[in-house]
MIDOSE-1310 file (N, C-alpha, C; in nm, 2 decimals, decimal comma, always signed):
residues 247
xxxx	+1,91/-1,12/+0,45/+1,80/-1,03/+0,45/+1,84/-0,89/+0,47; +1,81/-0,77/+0,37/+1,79/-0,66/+0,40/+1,77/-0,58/+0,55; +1,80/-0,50/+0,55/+1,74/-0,43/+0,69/+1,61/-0,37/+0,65; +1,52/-0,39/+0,77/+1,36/-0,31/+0,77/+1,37/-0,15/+0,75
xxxx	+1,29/-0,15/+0,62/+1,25/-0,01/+0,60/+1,11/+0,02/+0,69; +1,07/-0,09/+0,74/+0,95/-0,04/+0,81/+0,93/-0,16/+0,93; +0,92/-0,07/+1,05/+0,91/-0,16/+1,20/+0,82/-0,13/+1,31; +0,79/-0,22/+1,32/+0,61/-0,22/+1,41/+0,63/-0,33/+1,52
xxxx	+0,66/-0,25/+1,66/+0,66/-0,32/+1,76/+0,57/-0,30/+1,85; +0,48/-0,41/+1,85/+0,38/-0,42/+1,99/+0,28/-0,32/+1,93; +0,27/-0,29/+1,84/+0,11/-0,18/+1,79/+0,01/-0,22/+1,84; -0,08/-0,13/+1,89/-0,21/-0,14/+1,92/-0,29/-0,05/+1,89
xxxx	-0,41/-0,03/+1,84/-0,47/+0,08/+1,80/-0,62/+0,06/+1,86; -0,66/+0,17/+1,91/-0,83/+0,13/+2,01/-0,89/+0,26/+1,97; -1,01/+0,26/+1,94/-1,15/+0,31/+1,89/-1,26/+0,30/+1,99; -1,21/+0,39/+2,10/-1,30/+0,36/+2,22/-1,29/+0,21/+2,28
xxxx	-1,37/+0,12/+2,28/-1,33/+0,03/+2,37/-1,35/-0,13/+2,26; -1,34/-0,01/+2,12/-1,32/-0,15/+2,01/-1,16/-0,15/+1,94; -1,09/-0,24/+1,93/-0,96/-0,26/+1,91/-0,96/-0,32/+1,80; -0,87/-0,20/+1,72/-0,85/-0,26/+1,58/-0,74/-0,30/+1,51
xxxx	-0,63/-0,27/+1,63/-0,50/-0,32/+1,59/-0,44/-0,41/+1,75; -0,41/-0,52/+1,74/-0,37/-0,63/+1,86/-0,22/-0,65/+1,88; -0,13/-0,59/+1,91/+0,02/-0,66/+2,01/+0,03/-0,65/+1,81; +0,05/-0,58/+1,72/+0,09/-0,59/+1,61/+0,28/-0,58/+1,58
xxxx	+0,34/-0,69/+1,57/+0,48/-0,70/+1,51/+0,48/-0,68/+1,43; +0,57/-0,62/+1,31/+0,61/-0,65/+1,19/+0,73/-0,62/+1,15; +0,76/-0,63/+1,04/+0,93/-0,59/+0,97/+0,86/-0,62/+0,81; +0,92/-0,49/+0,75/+0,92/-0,49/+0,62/+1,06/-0,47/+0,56
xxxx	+1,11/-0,55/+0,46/+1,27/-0,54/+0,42/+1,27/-0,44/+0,29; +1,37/-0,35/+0,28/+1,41/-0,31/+0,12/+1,39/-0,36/+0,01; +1,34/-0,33/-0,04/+1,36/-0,38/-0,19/+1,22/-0,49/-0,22; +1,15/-0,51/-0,12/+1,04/-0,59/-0,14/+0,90/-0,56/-0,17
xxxx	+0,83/-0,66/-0,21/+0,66/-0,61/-0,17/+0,64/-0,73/-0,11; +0,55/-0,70/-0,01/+0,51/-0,71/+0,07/+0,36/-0,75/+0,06; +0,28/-0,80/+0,08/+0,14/-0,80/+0,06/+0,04/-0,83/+0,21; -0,02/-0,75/+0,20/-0,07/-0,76/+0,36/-0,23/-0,77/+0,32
xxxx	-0,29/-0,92/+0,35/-0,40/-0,98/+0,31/-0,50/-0,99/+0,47; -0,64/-0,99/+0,41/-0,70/-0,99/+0,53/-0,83/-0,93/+0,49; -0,99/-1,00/+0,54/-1,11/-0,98/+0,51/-1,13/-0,81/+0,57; -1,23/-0,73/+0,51/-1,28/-0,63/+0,55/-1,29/-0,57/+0,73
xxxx	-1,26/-0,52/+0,72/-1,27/-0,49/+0,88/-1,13/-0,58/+0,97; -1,04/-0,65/+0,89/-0,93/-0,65/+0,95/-0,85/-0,59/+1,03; -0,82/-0,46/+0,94/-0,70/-0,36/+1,01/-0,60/-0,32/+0,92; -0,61/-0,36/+0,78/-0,51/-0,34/+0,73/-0,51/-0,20/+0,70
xxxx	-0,59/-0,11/+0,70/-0,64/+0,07/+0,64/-0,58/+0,07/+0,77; -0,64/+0,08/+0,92/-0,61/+0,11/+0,96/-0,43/+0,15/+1,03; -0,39/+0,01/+1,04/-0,24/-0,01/+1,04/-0,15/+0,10/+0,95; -0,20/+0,08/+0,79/-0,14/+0,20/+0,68/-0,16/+0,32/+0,76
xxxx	-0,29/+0,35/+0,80/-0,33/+0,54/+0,82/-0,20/+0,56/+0,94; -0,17/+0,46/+1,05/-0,10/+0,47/+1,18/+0,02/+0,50/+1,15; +0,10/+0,41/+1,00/+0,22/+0,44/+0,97/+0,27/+0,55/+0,88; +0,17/+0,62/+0,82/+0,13/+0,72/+0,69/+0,12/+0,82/+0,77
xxxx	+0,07/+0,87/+0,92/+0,07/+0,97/+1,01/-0,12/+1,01/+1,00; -0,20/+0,91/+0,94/-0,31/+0,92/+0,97/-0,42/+0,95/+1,03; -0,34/+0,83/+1,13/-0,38/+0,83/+1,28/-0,26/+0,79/+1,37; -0,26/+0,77/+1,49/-0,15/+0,73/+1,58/-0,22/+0,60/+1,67
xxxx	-0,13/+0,52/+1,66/-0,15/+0,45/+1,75/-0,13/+0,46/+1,87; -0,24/+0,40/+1,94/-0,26/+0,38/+2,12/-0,17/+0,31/+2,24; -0,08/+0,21/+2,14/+0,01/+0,23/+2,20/+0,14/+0,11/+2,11; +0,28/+0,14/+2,13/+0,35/+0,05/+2,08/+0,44/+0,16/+2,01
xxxx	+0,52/+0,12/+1,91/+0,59/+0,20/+1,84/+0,67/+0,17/+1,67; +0,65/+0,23/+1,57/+0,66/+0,24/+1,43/+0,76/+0,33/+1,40; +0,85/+0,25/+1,34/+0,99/+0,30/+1,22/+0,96/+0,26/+1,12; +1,01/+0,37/+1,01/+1,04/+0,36/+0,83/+1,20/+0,43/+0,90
xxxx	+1,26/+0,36/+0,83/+1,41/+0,37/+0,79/+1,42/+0,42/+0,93; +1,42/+0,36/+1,04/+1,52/+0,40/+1,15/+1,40/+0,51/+1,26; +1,35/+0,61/+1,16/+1,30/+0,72/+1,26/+1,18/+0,64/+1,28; +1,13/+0,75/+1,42/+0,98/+0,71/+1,49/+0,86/+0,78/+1,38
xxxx	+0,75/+0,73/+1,36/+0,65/+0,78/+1,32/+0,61/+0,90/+1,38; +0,59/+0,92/+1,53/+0,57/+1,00/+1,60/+0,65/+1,11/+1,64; +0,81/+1,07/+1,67/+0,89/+1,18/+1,72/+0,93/+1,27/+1,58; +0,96/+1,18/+1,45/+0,99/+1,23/+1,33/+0,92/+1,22/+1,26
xxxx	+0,81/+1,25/+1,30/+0,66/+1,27/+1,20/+0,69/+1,32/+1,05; +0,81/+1,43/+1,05/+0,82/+1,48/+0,90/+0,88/+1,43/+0,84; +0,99/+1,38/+0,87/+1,09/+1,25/+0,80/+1,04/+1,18/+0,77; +0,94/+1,05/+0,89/+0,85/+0,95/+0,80/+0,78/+1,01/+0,71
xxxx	+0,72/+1,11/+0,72/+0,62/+1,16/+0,60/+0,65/+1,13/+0,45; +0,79/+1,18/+0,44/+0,84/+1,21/+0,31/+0,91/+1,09/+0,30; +0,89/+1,01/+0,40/+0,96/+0,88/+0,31/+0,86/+0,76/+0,26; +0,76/+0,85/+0,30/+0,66/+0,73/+0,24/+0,55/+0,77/+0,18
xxxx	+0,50/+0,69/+0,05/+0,39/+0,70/+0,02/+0,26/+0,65/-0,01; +0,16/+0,72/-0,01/+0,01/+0,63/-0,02/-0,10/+0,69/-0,13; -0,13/+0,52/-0,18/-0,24/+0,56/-0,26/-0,36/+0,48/-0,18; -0,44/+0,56/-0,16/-0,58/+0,50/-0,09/-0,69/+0,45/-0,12
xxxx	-0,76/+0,38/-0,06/-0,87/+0,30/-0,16/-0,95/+0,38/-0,24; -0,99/+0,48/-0,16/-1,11/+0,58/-0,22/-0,99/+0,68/-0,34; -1,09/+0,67/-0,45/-1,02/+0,74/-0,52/-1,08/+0,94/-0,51; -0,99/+1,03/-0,50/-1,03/+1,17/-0,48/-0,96/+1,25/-0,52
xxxx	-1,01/+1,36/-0,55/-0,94/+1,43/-0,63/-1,01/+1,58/-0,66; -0,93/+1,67/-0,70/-0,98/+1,81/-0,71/-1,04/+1,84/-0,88; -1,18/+1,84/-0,88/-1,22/+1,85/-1,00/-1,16/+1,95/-1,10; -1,15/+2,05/-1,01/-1,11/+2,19/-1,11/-0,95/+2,18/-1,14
xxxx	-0,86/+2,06/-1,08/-0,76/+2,10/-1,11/-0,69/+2,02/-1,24; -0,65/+2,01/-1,35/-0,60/+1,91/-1,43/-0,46/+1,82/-1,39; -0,44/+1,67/-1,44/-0,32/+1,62/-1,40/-0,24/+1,68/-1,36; -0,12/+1,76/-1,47/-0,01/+1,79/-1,43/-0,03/+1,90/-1,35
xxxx	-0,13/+1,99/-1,29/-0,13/+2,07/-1,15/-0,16/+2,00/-1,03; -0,25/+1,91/-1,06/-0,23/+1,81/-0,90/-0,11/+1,75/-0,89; -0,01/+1,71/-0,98/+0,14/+1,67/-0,95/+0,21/+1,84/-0,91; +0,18/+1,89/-0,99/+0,31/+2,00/-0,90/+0,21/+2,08/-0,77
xxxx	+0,10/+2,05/-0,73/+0,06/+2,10/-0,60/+0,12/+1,97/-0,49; +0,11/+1,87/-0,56/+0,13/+1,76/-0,42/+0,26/+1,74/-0,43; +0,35/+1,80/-0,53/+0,50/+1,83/-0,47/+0,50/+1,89/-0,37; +0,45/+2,02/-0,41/+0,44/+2,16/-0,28/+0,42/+2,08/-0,11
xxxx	+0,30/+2,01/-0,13/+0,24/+1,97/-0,03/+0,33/+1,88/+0,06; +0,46/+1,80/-0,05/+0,48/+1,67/+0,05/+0,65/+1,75/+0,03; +0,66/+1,90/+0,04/+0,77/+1,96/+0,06/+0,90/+1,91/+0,04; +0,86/+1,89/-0,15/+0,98/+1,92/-0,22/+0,95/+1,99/-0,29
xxxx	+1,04/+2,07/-0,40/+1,02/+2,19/-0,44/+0,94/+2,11/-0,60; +0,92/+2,21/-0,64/+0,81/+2,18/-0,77/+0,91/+2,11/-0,87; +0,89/+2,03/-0,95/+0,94/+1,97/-1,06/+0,87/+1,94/-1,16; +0,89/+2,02/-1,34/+0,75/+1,99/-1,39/+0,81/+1,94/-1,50
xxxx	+0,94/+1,91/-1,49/+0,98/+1,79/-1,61/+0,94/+1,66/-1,51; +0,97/+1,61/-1,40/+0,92/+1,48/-1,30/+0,82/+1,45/-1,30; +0,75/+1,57/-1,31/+0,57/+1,58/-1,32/+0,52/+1,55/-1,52; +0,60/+1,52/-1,55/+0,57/+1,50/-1,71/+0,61/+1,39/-1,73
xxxx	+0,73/+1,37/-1,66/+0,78/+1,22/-1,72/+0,68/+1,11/-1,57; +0,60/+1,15/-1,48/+0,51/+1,06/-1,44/+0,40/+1,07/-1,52; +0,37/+1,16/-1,55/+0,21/+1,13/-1,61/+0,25/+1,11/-1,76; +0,42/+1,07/-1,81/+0,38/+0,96/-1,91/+0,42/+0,81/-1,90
xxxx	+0,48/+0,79/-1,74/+0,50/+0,68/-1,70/+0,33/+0,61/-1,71; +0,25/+0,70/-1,65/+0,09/+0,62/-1,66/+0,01/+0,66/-1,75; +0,07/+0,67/-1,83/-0,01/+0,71/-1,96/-0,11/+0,81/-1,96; -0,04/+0,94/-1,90/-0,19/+0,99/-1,87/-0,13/+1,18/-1,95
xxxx	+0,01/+1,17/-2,03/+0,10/+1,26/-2,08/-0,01/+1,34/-2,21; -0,14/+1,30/-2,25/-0,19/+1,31/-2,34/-0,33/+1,39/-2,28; -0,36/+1,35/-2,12/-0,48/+1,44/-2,01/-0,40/+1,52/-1,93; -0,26/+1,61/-1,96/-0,21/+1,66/-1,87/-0,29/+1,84/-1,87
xxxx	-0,37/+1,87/-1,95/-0,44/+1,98/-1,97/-0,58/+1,97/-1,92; -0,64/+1,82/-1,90/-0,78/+1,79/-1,89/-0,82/+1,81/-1,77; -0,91/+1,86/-1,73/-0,99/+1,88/-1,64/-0,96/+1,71/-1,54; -0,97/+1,67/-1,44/-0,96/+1,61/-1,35/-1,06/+1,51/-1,35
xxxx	-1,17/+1,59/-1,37/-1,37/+1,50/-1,32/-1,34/+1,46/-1,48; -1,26/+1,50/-1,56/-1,31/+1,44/-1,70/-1,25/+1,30/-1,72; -1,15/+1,27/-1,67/-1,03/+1,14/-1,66/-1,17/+1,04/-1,63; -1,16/+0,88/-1,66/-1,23/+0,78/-1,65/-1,20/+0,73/-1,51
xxxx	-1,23/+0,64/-1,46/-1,20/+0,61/-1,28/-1,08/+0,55/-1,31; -1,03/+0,47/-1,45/-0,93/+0,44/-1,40/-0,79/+0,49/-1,43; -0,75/+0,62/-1,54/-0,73/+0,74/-1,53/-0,67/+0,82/-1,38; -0,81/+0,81/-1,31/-0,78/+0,89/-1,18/-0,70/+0,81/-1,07
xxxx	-0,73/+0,65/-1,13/-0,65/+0,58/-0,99/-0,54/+0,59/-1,04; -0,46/+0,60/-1,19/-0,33/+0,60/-1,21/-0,26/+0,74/-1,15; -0,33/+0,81/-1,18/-0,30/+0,96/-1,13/-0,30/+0,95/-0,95; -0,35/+0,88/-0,90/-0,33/+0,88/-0,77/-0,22/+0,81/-0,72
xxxx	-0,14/+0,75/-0,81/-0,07/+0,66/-0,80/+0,09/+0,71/-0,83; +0,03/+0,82/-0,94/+0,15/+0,94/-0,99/+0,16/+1,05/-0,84; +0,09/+1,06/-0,80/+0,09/+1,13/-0,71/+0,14/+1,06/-0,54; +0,11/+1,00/-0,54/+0,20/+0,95/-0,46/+0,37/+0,89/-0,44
xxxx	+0,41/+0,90/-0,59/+0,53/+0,89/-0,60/+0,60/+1,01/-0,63; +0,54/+1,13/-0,62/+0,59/+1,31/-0,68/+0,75/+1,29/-0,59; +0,72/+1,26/-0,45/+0,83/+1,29/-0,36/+0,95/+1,18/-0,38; +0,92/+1,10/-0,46/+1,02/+1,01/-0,48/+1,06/+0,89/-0,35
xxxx	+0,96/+0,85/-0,23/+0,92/+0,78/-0,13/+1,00/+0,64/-0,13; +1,02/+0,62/-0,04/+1,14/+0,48/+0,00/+1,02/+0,37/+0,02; +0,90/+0,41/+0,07/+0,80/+0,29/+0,11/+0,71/+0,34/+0,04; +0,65/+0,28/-0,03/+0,52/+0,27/-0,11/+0,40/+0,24/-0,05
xxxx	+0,29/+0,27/+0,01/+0,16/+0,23/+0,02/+0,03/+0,21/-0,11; +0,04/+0,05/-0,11/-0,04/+0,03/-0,24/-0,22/+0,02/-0,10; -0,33/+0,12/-0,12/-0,43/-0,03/-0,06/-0,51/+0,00/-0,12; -0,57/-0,13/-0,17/-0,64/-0,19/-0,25/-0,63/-0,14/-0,40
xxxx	-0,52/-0,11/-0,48/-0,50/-0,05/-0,58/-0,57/-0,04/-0,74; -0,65/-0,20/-0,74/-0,70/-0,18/-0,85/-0,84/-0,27/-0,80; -0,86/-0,17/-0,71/-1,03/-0,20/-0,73/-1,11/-0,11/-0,79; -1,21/-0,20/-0,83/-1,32/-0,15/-0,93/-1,25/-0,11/-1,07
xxxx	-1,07/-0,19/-1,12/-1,07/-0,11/-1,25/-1,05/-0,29/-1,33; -1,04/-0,24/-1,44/-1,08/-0,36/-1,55/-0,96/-0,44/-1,55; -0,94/-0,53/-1,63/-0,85/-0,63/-1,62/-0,73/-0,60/-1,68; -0,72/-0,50/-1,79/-0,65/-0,51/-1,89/-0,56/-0,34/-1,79
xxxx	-0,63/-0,26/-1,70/-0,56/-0,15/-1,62/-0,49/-0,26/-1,50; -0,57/-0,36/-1,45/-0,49/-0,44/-1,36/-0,37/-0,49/-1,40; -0,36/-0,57/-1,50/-0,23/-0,60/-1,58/-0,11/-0,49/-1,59; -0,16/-0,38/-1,65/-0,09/-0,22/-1,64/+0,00/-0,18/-1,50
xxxx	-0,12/-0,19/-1,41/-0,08/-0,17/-1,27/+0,03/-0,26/-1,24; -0,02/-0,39/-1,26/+0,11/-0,48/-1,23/+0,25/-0,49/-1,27; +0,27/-0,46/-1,39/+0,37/-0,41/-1,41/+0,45/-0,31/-1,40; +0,36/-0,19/-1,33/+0,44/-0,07/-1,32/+0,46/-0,10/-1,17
xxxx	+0,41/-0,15/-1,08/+0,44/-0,22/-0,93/+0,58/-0,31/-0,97; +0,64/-0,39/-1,03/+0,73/-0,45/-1,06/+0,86/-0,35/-1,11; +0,79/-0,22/-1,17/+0,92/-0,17/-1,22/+0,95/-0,07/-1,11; +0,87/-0,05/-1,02/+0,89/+0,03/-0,92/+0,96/-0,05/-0,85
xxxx	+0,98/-0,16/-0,81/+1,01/-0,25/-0,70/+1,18/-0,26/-0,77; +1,20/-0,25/-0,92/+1,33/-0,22/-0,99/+1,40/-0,12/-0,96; +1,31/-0,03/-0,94/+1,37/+0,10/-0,92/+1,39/+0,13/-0,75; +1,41/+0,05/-0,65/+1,45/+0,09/-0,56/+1,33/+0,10/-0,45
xxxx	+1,20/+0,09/-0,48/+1,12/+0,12/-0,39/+1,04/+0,01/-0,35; +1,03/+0,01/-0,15/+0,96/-0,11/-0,10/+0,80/-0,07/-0,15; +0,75/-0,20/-0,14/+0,59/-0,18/-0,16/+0,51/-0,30/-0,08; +0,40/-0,21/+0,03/+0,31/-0,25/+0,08/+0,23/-0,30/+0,00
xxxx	+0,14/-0,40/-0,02/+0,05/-0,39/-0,07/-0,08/-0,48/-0,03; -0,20/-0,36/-0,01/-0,33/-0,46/-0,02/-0,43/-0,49/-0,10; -0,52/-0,57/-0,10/-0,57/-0,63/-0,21/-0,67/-0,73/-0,16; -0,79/-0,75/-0,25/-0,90/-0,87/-0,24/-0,87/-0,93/-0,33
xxxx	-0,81/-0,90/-0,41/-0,77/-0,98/-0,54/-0,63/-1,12/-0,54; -0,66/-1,17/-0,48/-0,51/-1,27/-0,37/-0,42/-1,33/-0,53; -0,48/-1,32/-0,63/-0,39/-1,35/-0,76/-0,29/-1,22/-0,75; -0,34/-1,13/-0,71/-0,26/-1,01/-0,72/-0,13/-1,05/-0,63
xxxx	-0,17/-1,08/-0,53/-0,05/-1,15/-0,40/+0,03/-1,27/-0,46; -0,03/-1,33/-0,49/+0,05/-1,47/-0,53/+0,13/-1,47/-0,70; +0,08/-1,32/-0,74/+0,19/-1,26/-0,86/+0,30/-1,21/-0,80; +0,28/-1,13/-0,78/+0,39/-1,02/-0,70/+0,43/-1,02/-0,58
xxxx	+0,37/-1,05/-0,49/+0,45/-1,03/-0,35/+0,55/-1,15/-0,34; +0,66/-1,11/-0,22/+0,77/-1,17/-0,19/+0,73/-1,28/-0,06; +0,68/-1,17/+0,04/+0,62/-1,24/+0,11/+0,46/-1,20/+0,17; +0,39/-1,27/+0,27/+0,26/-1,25/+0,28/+0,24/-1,21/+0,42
xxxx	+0,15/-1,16/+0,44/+0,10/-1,10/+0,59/-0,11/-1,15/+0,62; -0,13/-1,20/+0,67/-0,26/-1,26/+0,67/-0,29/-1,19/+0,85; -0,40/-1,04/+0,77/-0,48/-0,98/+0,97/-0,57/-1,02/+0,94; -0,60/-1,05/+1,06/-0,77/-1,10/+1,04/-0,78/-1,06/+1,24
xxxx	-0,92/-0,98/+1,22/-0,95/-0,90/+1,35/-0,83/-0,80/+1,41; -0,74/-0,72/+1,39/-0,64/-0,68/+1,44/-0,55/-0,74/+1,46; -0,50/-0,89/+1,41/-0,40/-1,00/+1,46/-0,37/-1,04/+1,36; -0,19/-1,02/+1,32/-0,16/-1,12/+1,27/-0,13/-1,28/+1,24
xxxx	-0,22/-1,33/+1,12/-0,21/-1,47/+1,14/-0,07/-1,49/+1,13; -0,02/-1,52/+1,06/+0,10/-1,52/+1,00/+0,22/-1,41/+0,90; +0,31/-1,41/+0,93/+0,42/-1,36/+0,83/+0,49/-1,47/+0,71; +0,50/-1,51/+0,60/+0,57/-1,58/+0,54/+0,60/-1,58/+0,37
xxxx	+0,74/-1,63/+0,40/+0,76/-1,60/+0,22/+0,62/-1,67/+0,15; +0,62/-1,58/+0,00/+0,51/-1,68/-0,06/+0,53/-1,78/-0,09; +0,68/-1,80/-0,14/+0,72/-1,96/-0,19/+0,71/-2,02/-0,07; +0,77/-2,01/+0,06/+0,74/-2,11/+0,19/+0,59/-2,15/+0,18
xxxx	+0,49/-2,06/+0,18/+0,38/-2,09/+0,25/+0,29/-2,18/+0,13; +0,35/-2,15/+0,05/+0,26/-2,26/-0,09/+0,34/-2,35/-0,08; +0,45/-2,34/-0,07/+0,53/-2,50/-0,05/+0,51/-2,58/+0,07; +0,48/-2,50/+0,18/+0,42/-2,58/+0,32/+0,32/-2,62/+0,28
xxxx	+0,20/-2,57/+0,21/+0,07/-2,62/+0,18/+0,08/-2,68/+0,07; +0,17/-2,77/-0,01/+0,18/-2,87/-0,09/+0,11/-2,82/-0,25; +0,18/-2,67/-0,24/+0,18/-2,61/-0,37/+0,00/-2,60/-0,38; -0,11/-2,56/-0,33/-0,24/-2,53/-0,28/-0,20/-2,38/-0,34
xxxx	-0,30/-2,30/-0,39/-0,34/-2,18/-0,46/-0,33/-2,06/-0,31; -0,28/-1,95/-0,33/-0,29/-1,87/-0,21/-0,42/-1,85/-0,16; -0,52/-1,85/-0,27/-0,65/-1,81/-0,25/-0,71/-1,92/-0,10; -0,70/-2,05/-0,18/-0,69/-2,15/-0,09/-0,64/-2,16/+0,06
xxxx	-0,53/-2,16/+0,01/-0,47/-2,12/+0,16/-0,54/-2,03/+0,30; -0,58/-1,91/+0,21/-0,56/-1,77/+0,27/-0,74/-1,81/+0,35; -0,82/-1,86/+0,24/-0,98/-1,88/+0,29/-0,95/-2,00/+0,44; -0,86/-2,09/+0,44/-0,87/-2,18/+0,52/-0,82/-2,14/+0,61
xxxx	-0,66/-2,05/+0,67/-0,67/-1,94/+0,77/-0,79/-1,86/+0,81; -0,85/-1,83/+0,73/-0,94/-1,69/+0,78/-1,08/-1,78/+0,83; -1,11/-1,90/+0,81/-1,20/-1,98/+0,80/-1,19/-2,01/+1,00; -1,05/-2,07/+1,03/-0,99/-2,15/+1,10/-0,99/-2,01/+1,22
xxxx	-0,96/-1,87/+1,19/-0,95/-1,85/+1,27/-1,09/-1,80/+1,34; -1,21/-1,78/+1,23/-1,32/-1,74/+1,30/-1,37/-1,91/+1,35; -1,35/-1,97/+1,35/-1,38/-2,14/+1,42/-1,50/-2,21/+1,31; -1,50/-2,17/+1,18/-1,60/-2,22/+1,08/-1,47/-2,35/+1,03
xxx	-1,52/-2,47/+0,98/-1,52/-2,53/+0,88/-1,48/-2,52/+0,71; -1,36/-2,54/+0,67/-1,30/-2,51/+0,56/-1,40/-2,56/+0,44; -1,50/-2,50/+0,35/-1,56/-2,51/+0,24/-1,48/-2,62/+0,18
């Protein structure tokens, strides 16, 4: 096993006197994705924002590559990146200037051949003059996606990546998640889409209320469940831990 590019000991995160992250462990290895599954209101945004410098947690403590989230706020920064559910964006500015401002931003110096050869990694080398609001939604998730990689990031934050886009951009996505995973970079990823998990990820992470159910390779955990569909699996955890009866 790799060493952890990302370490979460004892996390807790509280929202007044509602707790959204519980005694949270984790270890994420090099070179992996990772998929971190779990119904709405789990924790999994929240946990991302804690390690992304979002927000901080209440108490416990988080490494990417060795430094603290907190003490080395700027180091983690630049070693990681996020694309977030909500897709946003600056109308008036076209692709290739929202890549060379969010260089600026995540303080590396501007690069507008990097910034060209991403926006023809996502096919977007042909809207690099276009207005921003004119791109289609799914257009702007790939561009969020370019944009999160400007700084060239050791940890990847995928959450929820291809929601609300069509089948044929999902497929797209998935492959460019694989080539990145080639090229050296860990990746987070969340998702409602659990085929998305049981394509790609290495191993699985199941929060459900602030707690993780479990950690486990994917091959383990479908071979413990006698080769059962992840989807399967994942409903009869989440089922079991609110005390309902497996459908």
């Amino acid at each position: 096993m790799k060493p952890p590019v990302l370490r979460c000991r004892h996390v807790v995160k509280r929202y007044g006197k509602f707790t959204a992250l519980e005694d949270l462990s984790l270890e994420v290895y090099e070179g992996e994705i990772f998929a971190l599954l779990g119904p709405n209101g789990a924790g999994k945004s929240t946990l991302i924002h804690c390690i992304t410098g979002l927000a901080k947690q209440s108490e416990g403590t988080i490494e990417v590559l060795g430094f603290d989230t907190t003490d080395d706020f700027r180091t983690t920064r630049r070693l990681v990146g996020l694309v977030p559910q909500e897709i946003n964006y600056d109308p008036f500015f076209t692709p290739i200037e929202s890549l060379m401002i969010q260089m600026g931003l995540m303080g590396v110096k501007p690069n507008r051949q990097r910034a060209e050869g991403l926006l023809k990694t996502f096919a977007l080398d042909e809207k690099r003059d276009a207005y921003t609001r004119t791109l289609s939604g799914g257009m702007k998730r790939r561009l969020l996606v370019a944009k999160a990689l400007v700084h060239e990031p050791r940890l990847l934050f995928l959450d929820e990546p291809t929601a609300g886009v069509d089948v044929e951009l999902r497929r797209e996505l998935w492959l460019e998640v694989e080539e990145l995973r080639q090229a050296g970079t860990t990746i987070v990823l969340t998702t409602h889409y659990i085929e998305e998990a049981e394509k790609l990820a290495d191993r699985i992470g199941i929060l459900h209320k602030g707690e993780l159910l479990l950690v486990e390779s994917r091959e383990s955990l479908m071979e413990r469940h006698g080769g059962r569909s992840l989807e399967e699996i994942y409903l009869e955890l989440i089922q079991k831990a609110d005390g309902r009866r497996a459908a």
